[in-house]
C-alpha positions as CSV (number, residue, x, y, z in Angstrom):
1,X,69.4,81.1,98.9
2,X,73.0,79.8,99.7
3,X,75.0,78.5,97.1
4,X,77.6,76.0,98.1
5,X,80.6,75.6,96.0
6,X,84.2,74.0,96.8
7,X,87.6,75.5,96.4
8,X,90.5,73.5,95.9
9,X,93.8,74.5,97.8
10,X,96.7,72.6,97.7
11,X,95.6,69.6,99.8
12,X,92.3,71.5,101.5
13,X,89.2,71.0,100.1
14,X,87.4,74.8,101.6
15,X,83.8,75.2,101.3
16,X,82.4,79.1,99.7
17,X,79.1,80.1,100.5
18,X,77.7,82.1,97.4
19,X,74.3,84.0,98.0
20,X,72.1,87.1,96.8
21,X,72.7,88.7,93.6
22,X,74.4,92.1,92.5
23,X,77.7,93.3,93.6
24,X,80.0,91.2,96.1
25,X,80.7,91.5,99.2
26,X,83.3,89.3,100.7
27,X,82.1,88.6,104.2
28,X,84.5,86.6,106.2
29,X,83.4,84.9,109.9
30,X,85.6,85.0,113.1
31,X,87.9,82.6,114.4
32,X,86.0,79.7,115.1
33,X,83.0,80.5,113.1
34,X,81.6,79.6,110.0
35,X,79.1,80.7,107.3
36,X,76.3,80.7,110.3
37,X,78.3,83.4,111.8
38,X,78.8,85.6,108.4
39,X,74.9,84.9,107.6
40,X,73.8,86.0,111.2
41,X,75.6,89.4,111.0
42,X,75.2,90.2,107.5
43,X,72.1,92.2,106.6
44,X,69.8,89.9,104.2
45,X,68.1,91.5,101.1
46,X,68.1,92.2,97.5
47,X,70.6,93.8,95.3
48,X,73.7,92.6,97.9
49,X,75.9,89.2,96.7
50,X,77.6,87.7,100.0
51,X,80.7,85.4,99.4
52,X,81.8,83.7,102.4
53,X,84.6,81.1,102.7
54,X,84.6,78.8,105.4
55,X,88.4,79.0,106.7
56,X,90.3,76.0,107.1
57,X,89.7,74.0,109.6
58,X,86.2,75.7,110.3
59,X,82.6,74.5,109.2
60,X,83.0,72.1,106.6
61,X,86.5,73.4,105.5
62,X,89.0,70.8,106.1
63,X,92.5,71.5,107.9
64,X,94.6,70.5,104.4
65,X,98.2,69.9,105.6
66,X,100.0,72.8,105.0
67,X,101.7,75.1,107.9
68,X,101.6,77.2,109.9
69,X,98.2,78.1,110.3
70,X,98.1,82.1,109.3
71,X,95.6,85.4,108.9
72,X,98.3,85.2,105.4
73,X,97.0,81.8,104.6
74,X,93.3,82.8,105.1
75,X,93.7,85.6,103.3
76,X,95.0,83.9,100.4
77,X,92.6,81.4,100.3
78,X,90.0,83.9,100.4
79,X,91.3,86.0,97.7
80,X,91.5,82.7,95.5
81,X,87.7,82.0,96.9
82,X,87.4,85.5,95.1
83,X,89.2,84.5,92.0
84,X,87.3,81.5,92.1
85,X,83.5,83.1,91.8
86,X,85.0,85.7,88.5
87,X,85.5,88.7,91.5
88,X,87.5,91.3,90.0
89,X,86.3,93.8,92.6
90,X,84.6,93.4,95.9
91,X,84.1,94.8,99.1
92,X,85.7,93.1,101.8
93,X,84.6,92.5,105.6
94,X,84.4,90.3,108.5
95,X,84.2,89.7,112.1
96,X,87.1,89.8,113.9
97,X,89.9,87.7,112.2
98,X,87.5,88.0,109.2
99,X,88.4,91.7,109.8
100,X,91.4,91.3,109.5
101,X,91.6,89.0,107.2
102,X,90.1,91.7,104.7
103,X,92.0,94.8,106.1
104,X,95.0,92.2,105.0
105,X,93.5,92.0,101.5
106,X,93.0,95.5,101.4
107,X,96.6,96.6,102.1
108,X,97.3,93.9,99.5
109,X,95.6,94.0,96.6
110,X,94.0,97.6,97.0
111,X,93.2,97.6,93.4
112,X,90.8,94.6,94.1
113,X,89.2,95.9,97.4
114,X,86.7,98.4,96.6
115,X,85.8,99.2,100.7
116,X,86.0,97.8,104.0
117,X,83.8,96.5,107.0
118,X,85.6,95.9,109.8
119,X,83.0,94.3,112.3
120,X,84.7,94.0,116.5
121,X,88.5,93.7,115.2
122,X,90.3,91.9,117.3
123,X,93.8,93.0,115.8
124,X,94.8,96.1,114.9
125,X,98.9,95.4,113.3
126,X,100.7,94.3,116.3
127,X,100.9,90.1,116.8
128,X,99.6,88.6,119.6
129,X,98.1,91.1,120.6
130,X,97.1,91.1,124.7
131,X,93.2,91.0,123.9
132,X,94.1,87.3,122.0
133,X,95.7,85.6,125.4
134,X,92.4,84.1,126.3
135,X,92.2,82.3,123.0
136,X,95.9,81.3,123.5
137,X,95.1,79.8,127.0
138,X,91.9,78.0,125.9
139,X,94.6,76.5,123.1
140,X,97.0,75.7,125.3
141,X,95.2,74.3,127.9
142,X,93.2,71.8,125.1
143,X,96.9,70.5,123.4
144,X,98.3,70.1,127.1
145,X,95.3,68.0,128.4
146,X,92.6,67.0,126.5
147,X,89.6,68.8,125.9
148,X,87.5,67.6,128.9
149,X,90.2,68.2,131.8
150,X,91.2,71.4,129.7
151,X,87.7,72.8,130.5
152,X,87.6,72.5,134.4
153,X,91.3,73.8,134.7
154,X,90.4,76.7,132.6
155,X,86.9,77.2,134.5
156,X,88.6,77.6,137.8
157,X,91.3,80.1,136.0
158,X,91.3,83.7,136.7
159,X,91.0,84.5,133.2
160,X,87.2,82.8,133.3
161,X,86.6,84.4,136.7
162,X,87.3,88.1,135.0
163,X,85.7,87.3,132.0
164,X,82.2,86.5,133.6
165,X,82.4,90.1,135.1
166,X,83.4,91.6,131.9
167,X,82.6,90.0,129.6
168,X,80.3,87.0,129.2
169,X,80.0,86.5,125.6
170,X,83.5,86.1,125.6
171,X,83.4,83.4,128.1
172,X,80.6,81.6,126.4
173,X,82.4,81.5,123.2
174,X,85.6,80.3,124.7
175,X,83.9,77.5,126.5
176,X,82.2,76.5,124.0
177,X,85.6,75.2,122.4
178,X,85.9,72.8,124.9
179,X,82.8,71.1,123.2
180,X,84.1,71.3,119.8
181,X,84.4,67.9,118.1
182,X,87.2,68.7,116.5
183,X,88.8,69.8,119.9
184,X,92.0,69.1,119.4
185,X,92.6,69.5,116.1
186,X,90.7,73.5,116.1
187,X,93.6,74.0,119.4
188,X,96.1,74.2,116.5
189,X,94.6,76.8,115.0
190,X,93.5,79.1,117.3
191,X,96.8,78.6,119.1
192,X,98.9,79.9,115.8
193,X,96.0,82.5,114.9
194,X,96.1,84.0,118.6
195,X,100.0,84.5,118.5
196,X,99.9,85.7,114.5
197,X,98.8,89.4,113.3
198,X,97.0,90.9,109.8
199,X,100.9,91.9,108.6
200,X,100.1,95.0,108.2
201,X,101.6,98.5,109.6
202,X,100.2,101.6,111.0
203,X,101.7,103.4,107.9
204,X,100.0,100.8,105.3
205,X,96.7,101.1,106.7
206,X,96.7,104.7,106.6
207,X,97.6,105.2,102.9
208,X,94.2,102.8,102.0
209,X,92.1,105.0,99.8
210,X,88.9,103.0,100.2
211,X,85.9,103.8,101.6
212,X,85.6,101.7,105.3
213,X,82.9,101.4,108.1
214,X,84.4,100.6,111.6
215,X,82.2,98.8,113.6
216,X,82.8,97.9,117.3
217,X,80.7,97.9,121.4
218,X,81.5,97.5,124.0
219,X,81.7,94.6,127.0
220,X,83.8,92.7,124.9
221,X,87.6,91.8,126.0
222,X,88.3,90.1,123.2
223,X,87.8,92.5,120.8
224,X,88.3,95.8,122.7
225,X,86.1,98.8,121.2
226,X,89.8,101.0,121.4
227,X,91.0,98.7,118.8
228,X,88.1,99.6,116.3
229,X,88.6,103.5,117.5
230,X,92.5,103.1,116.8
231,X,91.6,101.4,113.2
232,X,88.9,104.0,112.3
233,X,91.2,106.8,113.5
234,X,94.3,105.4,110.9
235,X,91.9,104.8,108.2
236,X,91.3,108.0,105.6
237,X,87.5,108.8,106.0
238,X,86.4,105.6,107.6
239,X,83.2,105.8,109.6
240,X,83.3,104.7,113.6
241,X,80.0,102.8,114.4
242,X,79.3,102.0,118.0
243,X,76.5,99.2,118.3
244,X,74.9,97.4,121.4
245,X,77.2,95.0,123.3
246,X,75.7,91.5,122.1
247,X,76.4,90.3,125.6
248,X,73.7,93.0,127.2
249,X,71.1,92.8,124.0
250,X,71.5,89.8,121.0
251,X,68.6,91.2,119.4
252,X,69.6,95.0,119.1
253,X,73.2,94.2,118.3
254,X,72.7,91.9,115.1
255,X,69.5,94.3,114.3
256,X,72.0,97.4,114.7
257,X,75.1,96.3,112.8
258,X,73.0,95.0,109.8
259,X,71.3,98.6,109.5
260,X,74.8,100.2,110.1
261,X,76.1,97.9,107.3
262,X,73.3,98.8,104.8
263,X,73.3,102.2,105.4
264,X,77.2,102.4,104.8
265,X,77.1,100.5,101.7
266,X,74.1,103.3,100.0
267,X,75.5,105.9,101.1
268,X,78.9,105.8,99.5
269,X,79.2,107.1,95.8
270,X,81.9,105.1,95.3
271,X,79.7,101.8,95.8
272,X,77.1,103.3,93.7
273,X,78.8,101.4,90.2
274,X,78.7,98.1,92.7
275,X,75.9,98.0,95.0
276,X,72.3,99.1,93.4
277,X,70.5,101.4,95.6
Protein backbone atom coordinates (compact mmCIF):
# COMPACT_ATOMS: atom_id res chain seq x y z
CA UNK A 1 0.00 0.00 0.00
CA UNK A 2 1.33 3.59 -0.98
CA UNK A 3 1.38 6.16 1.43
CA UNK A 4 1.18 9.68 0.16
CA UNK A 5 2.59 12.34 2.27
CA UNK A 6 3.70 16.06 1.28
CA UNK A 7 6.94 17.82 1.76
CA UNK A 8 7.21 21.39 2.06
CA UNK A 9 10.22 23.11 0.31
CA UNK A 10 10.54 26.59 0.17
CA UNK A 11 7.78 27.53 -2.25
CA UNK A 12 7.31 23.57 -3.70
CA UNK A 13 4.81 21.68 -2.35
CA UNK A 14 6.69 17.75 -3.43
CA UNK A 15 4.77 14.76 -3.10
CA UNK A 16 6.76 11.31 -1.09
CA UNK A 17 5.55 8.04 -1.76
CA UNK A 18 5.89 5.90 1.58
CA UNK A 19 5.27 2.02 1.16
CA UNK A 20 6.17 -1.49 2.76
CA UNK A 21 7.48 -1.87 6.04
CA UNK A 22 11.10 -2.52 7.48
CA UNK A 23 14.23 -0.82 6.60
CA UNK A 24 14.20 2.09 3.81
CA UNK A 25 15.13 2.24 0.79
CA UNK A 26 15.29 5.51 -0.91
CA UNK A 27 14.22 4.75 -4.48
CA UNK A 28 14.38 7.73 -6.67
CA UNK A 29 12.68 7.74 -10.59
CA UNK A 30 14.43 9.07 -13.71
CA UNK A 31 14.16 12.36 -15.32
CA UNK A 32 10.80 12.65 -16.32
CA UNK A 33 9.32 9.98 -14.28
CA UNK A 34 7.53 9.62 -11.21
CA UNK A 35 6.50 7.20 -8.46
CA UNK A 36 5.01 4.83 -11.42
CA UNK A 37 8.48 4.59 -12.59
CA UNK A 38 10.18 3.77 -8.96
CA UNK A 39 7.17 1.29 -8.30
CA UNK A 40 7.63 -0.54 -11.73
CA UNK A 41 11.37 -1.22 -11.16
CA UNK A 42 11.41 -1.84 -7.57
CA UNK A 43 10.95 -5.39 -6.51
CA UNK A 44 7.52 -5.55 -4.30
CA UNK A 45 7.33 -7.68 -1.07
CA UNK A 46 7.67 -7.86 2.60
CA UNK A 47 10.21 -6.74 4.92
CA UNK A 48 11.54 -3.83 2.18
CA UNK A 49 10.20 0.10 3.05
CA UNK A 50 10.33 2.17 -0.42
CA UNK A 51 10.47 6.06 -0.03
CA UNK A 52 10.11 7.75 -3.22
CA UNK A 53 9.90 11.52 -3.85
CA UNK A 54 8.35 12.81 -6.81
CA UNK A 55 11.06 15.51 -8.04
CA UNK A 56 9.97 18.80 -8.77
CA UNK A 57 8.24 19.48 -11.53
CA UNK A 58 7.45 15.61 -11.97
CA UNK A 59 4.12 13.71 -10.97
CA UNK A 60 2.31 15.60 -8.72
CA UNK A 61 5.41 17.63 -7.45
CA UNK A 62 5.09 21.19 -8.32
CA UNK A 63 7.90 23.32 -10.05
CA UNK A 64 8.20 25.77 -6.72
CA UNK A 65 10.10 28.93 -7.97
CA UNK A 66 13.44 28.47 -7.03
CA UNK A 67 16.54 28.13 -9.67
CA UNK A 68 18.24 26.61 -11.48
CA UNK A 69 16.84 23.38 -11.75
CA UNK A 70 19.75 20.90 -10.36
CA UNK A 71 20.67 16.95 -9.56
CA UNK A 72 21.99 19.39 -6.11
CA UNK A 73 18.42 20.54 -5.67
CA UNK A 74 16.99 17.05 -6.08
CA UNK A 75 19.22 15.68 -3.92
CA UNK A 76 18.48 17.96 -1.25
CA UNK A 77 15.03 17.67 -1.44
CA UNK A 78 15.33 14.08 -1.29
CA UNK A 79 17.48 14.01 1.69
CA UNK A 80 14.91 16.40 3.50
CA UNK A 81 12.12 13.75 2.04
CA UNK A 82 14.40 11.46 4.22
CA UNK A 83 14.54 13.68 7.21
CA UNK A 84 11.05 14.16 6.78
CA UNK A 85 9.86 10.23 7.24
CA UNK A 86 12.52 9.95 10.79
CA UNK A 87 15.44 8.23 8.16
CA UNK A 88 18.56 8.30 9.90
CA UNK A 89 19.91 5.55 7.59
CA UNK A 90 18.88 4.31 4.28
CA UNK A 91 19.86 2.78 1.27
CA UNK A 92 19.84 4.93 -1.65
CA UNK A 93 18.95 4.11 -5.45
CA UNK A 94 17.34 5.20 -8.64
CA UNK A 95 17.04 5.14 -12.21
CA UNK A 96 19.11 7.24 -14.06
CA UNK A 97 19.20 10.84 -12.59
CA UNK A 98 17.58 9.02 -9.54
CA UNK A 99 21.10 7.28 -9.76
CA UNK A 100 22.65 9.93 -9.48
CA UNK A 101 20.82 11.69 -7.47
CA UNK A 102 21.74 8.99 -4.71
CA UNK A 103 25.45 8.47 -5.74
CA UNK A 104 25.22 12.51 -4.89
CA UNK A 105 23.81 11.70 -1.43
CA UNK A 106 26.22 9.11 -0.97
CA UNK A 107 29.38 11.10 -1.59
CA UNK A 108 27.51 13.61 0.77
CA UNK A 109 26.24 12.37 3.60
CA UNK A 110 28.07 8.87 3.62
CA UNK A 111 27.23 8.50 7.22
CA UNK A 112 23.47 8.48 6.17
CA UNK A 113 23.79 6.20 3.05
CA UNK A 114 24.09 2.69 4.10
CA UNK A 115 24.42 1.22 0.15
CA UNK A 116 23.80 2.00 -3.29
CA UNK A 117 21.63 0.91 -6.41
CA UNK A 118 22.58 2.56 -9.24
CA UNK A 119 19.94 1.31 -11.87
CA UNK A 120 21.06 2.57 -16.13
CA UNK A 121 23.14 5.72 -14.90
CA UNK A 122 23.06 8.15 -17.19
CA UNK A 123 25.94 10.26 -15.55
CA UNK A 124 29.00 9.15 -14.29
CA UNK A 125 30.93 12.90 -12.83
CA UNK A 126 31.44 14.76 -15.88
CA UNK A 127 28.39 17.51 -16.85
CA UNK A 128 26.55 17.27 -19.81
CA UNK A 129 27.65 14.51 -20.57
CA UNK A 130 27.39 13.33 -24.66
CA UNK A 131 24.78 10.48 -23.82
CA UNK A 132 22.28 13.62 -22.38
CA UNK A 133 22.30 15.69 -25.92
CA UNK A 134 19.17 14.06 -27.02
CA UNK A 135 17.31 15.26 -23.86
CA UNK A 136 19.03 18.71 -24.48
CA UNK A 137 17.65 18.76 -28.17
CA UNK A 138 14.08 17.54 -27.22
CA UNK A 139 14.44 20.72 -24.63
CA UNK A 140 15.49 22.99 -26.90
CA UNK A 141 13.45 22.22 -29.61
CA UNK A 142 10.11 22.43 -27.12
CA UNK A 143 11.22 26.24 -25.62
CA UNK A 144 12.13 27.33 -29.28
CA UNK A 145 8.72 26.22 -30.80
CA UNK A 146 6.10 24.86 -29.01
CA UNK A 147 5.60 21.46 -28.29
CA UNK A 148 3.62 20.41 -31.36
CA UNK A 149 5.96 21.90 -34.17
CA UNK A 150 8.91 20.81 -31.72
CA UNK A 151 7.81 17.17 -32.36
CA UNK A 152 7.83 17.04 -36.31
CA UNK A 153 11.19 19.05 -36.48
CA UNK A 154 12.71 16.68 -34.06
CA UNK A 155 11.07 13.53 -35.84
CA UNK A 156 12.74 14.35 -39.14
CA UNK A 157 16.17 15.05 -37.06
CA UNK A 158 19.00 12.73 -37.34
CA UNK A 159 19.16 12.23 -33.76
CA UNK A 160 15.44 10.34 -34.05
CA UNK A 161 16.62 8.62 -37.26
CA UNK A 162 19.75 6.97 -35.19
CA UNK A 163 17.82 6.41 -32.28
CA UNK A 164 15.14 4.08 -33.99
CA UNK A 165 18.17 1.86 -35.05
CA UNK A 166 19.76 1.97 -31.69
CA UNK A 167 17.83 2.47 -29.63
CA UNK A 168 14.03 2.64 -29.53
CA UNK A 169 13.11 2.90 -25.98
CA UNK A 170 15.03 5.93 -26.03
CA UNK A 171 13.08 7.41 -28.86
CA UNK A 172 9.78 6.41 -27.37
CA UNK A 173 10.62 8.14 -24.19
CA UNK A 174 11.78 11.30 -25.76
CA UNK A 175 8.71 11.55 -27.91
CA UNK A 176 6.63 11.01 -25.46
CA UNK A 177 7.71 14.60 -24.06
CA UNK A 178 6.16 16.17 -26.82
CA UNK A 179 2.81 14.97 -25.33
CA UNK A 180 3.55 16.08 -21.90
CA UNK A 181 0.91 18.58 -20.59
CA UNK A 182 3.12 20.36 -18.91
CA UNK A 183 5.29 20.66 -22.16
CA UNK A 184 6.75 23.61 -21.77
CA UNK A 185 7.22 24.07 -18.44
CA UNK A 186 9.01 20.10 -18.03
CA UNK A 187 11.51 21.75 -21.26
CA UNK A 188 13.01 23.84 -18.29
CA UNK A 189 13.96 21.15 -16.54
CA UNK A 190 15.23 18.68 -18.57
CA UNK A 191 17.07 21.40 -20.45
CA UNK A 192 19.11 22.42 -16.98
CA UNK A 193 19.17 18.61 -15.81
CA UNK A 194 20.76 17.49 -19.31
CA UNK A 195 23.59 20.21 -19.18
CA UNK A 196 24.11 19.67 -15.11
CA UNK A 197 26.16 16.57 -13.49
CA UNK A 198 25.89 14.50 -9.84
CA UNK A 199 28.98 16.97 -8.57
CA UNK A 200 30.93 14.46 -7.81
CA UNK A 201 34.60 13.30 -8.83
CA UNK A 202 36.24 10.16 -9.82
CA UNK A 203 38.35 10.46 -6.61
CA UNK A 204 35.08 10.87 -4.31
CA UNK A 205 33.38 8.08 -5.66
CA UNK A 206 36.05 5.80 -5.18
CA UNK A 207 36.73 6.44 -1.44
CA UNK A 208 32.61 5.39 -0.80
CA UNK A 209 32.84 2.57 1.66
CA UNK A 210 29.34 1.26 1.09
CA UNK A 211 28.15 -1.69 -0.22
CA UNK A 212 26.68 -0.80 -4.18
CA UNK A 213 24.91 -2.89 -6.94
CA UNK A 214 25.56 -1.53 -10.54
CA UNK A 215 22.94 -2.24 -12.76
CA UNK A 216 22.96 -1.40 -16.50
CA UNK A 217 21.95 -3.34 -20.56
CA UNK A 218 22.40 -2.66 -23.24
CA UNK A 219 20.53 -0.90 -26.50
CA UNK A 220 20.25 2.01 -24.65
CA UNK A 221 22.02 5.54 -25.79
CA UNK A 222 20.96 7.33 -23.21
CA UNK A 223 22.28 5.60 -20.60
CA UNK A 224 25.22 3.76 -22.14
CA UNK A 225 26.10 0.30 -20.29
CA UNK A 226 30.09 1.74 -20.24
CA UNK A 227 28.88 4.25 -17.87
CA UNK A 228 27.56 1.67 -15.37
CA UNK A 229 30.96 -0.50 -16.09
CA UNK A 230 33.08 2.89 -15.40
CA UNK A 231 30.93 3.47 -12.01
CA UNK A 232 31.11 -0.22 -10.88
CA UNK A 233 34.75 -0.26 -11.77
CA UNK A 234 35.43 3.21 -9.34
CA UNK A 235 33.28 1.97 -6.73
CA UNK A 236 35.12 -0.38 -3.79
CA UNK A 237 33.41 -3.82 -4.03
CA UNK A 238 30.37 -2.77 -6.00
CA UNK A 239 28.63 -5.54 -8.02
CA UNK A 240 28.26 -5.05 -12.04
CA UNK A 241 24.74 -6.50 -13.03
CA UNK A 242 23.95 -6.74 -16.69
CA UNK A 243 20.09 -7.24 -17.33
CA UNK A 244 17.92 -7.55 -20.63
CA UNK A 245 17.73 -4.37 -22.79
CA UNK A 246 13.91 -3.30 -21.91
CA UNK A 247 13.74 -2.25 -25.55
CA UNK A 248 14.26 -6.08 -26.83
CA UNK A 249 12.21 -7.78 -23.68
CA UNK A 250 9.90 -5.38 -21.09
CA UNK A 251 8.99 -8.37 -19.28
CA UNK A 252 12.57 -9.97 -18.57
CA UNK A 253 14.09 -6.65 -17.89
CA UNK A 254 11.77 -5.32 -14.91
CA UNK A 255 11.52 -9.28 -13.92
CA UNK A 256 15.54 -9.31 -13.92
CA UNK A 257 16.48 -6.12 -12.22
CA UNK A 258 13.94 -6.66 -9.37
CA UNK A 259 15.57 -10.23 -8.65
CA UNK A 260 19.08 -8.56 -9.06
CA UNK A 261 17.86 -5.90 -6.60
CA UNK A 262 16.57 -8.51 -3.99
CA UNK A 263 19.27 -10.63 -4.17
CA UNK A 264 21.81 -7.75 -3.53
CA UNK A 265 20.04 -6.34 -0.67
CA UNK A 266 20.15 -10.31 1.28
CA UNK A 267 23.19 -10.98 0.52
CA UNK A 268 25.08 -8.23 2.03
CA UNK A 269 25.98 -8.52 5.91
CA UNK A 270 26.12 -5.14 6.20
CA UNK A 271 22.20 -4.76 5.28
CA UNK A 272 21.52 -7.53 7.60
CA UNK A 273 20.85 -4.85 10.87
CA UNK A 274 18.43 -3.04 8.03
CA UNK A 275 16.76 -5.30 5.68
CA UNK A 276 15.21 -8.62 7.37
CA UNK A 277 16.11 -11.65 5.49
Amino acid sequence: MVRPTTLLRDDATLRVSDTGDGPAVVFQHGLGGSEAQAAQAFPAGPGIRRLTLECRGHGASGLGGSRPFSLDMFADDVLAAADQAGLDRFVAGGISMGAAIALRLACRHPDRVAGLLLVRPAWAFDKAPANMQPNAEVASLILDHGPDKARTIFAQSQTAARLKHEAPDNLASLMGFFDRSDSASFAQILAAISANGPGVSEGDVATLGMPALVVGNAVDAVHPLSVAHKLAATIPGATFAEIPAKALDSARHFAELQAEITAFLHAHANFRSLIPS
